[in-house]
C-alpha positions as CSV (number, residue, x, y, z in Angstrom):
1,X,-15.6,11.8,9.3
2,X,-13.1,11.7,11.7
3,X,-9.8,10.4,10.8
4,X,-8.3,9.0,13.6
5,X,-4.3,7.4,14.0
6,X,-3.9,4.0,16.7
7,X,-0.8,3.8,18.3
8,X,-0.4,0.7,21.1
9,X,2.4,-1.7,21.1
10,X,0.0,-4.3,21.7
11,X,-2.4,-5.3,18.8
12,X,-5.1,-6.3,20.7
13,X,-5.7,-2.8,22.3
14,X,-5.3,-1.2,18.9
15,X,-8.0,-3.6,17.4
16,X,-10.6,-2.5,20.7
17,X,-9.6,0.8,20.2
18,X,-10.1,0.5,16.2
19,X,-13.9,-1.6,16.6
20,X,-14.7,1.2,19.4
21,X,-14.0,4.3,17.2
22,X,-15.2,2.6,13.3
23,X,-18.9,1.5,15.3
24,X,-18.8,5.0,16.3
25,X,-18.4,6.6,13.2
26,X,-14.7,7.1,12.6
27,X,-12.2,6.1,10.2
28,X,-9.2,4.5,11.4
29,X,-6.3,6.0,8.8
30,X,-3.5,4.1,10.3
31,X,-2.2,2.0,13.4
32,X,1.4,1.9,14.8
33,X,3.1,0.2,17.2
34,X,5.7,2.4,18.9
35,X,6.3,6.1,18.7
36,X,9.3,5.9,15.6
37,X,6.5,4.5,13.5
38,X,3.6,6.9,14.5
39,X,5.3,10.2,14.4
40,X,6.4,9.0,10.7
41,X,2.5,8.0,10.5
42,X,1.4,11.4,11.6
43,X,3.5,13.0,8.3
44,X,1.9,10.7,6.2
45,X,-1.4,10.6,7.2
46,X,-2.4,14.1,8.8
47,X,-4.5,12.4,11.0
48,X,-7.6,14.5,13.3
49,X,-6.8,12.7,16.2
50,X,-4.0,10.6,17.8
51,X,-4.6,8.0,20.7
52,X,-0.9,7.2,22.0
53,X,0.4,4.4,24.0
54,X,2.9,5.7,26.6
55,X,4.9,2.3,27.0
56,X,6.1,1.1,23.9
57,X,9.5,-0.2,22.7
58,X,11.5,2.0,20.4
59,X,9.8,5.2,21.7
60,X,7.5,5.6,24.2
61,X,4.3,7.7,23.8
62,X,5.6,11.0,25.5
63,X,8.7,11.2,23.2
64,X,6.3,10.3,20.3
65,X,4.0,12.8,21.5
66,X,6.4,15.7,22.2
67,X,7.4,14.6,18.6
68,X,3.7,15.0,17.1
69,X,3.3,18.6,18.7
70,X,7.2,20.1,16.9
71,X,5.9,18.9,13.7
72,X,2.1,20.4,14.2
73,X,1.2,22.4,16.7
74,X,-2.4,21.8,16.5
75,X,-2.4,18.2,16.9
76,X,-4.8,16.4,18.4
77,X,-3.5,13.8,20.8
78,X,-5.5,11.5,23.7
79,X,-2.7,9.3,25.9
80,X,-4.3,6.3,26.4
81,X,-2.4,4.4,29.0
82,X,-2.6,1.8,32.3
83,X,0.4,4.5,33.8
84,X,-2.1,6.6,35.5
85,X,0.9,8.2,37.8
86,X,0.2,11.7,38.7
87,X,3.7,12.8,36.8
88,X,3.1,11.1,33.7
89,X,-0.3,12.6,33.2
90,X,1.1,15.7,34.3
91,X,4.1,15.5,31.8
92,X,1.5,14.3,28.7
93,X,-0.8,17.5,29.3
94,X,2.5,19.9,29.4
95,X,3.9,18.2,26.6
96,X,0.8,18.4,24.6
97,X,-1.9,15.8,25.2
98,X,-5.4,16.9,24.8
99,X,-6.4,14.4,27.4
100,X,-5.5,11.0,29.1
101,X,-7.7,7.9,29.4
102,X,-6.2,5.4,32.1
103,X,-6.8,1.5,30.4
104,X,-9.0,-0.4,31.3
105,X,-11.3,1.7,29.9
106,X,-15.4,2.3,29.5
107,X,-16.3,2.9,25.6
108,X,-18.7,5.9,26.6
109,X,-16.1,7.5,28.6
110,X,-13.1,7.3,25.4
111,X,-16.2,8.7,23.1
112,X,-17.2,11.4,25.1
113,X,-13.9,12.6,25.7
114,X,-12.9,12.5,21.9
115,X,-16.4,14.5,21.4
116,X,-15.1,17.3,24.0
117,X,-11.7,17.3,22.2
118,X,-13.0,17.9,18.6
């Protein structure tokens, strides 16, 4: 099973994102709500998969992400964010990101391109 970390400053997304992924099969290990909290989740839980926020307070998803991939190389991180810019999806990727999914979103299209990523 899948073990999969939520991080989203706004609970509502997390809790879509969470229903999407558990009626799909996964196990939600762990949710945060800025990047502090889920790089200190990622230690903790050694999650398979990440989906990250880019706006947050405290730290944003691209300094939580470039975070994520000093500690483990190998991680396994989706953006998941309504900044679609061209740079930002650009910088994710560089930094890291397996992949970027502009909100809103379709179910099919998050699962499929989870599938493609593990």
């Amino acid at each position: 099973m899948t073990r999969v970390l939520v991080v989203d400053d706004a609970a509502f997304m997390r809790m879509a994102i969470k229903n999407m992924l558990e009626s799909n099969g996964m196990e939600i290990v762990g949710e945060a709500e800025n990047g502090a909290v889920a790089v200190k989740k990622y230690v903790e839980l050694k999650p398979d998969l990440v989906t990250m926020d880019i706006t947050m307070p405290e730290m944003n998803g691209l300094d939580a992400l470039k975070a994520i991939m000093q500690l483990d190389p190998q991680a396994k991180v989706i953006m998941v964010s309504a900044m679609g810019q061209e740079a930002m999806v650009k910088e994710a990727i560089m930094s890291g990101a397996k992949s970027f999914i502009i909100k809103p979103f379709k179910a099919d299209h998050v699962l499929k391109t989870i599938n493609s990523i593990l």
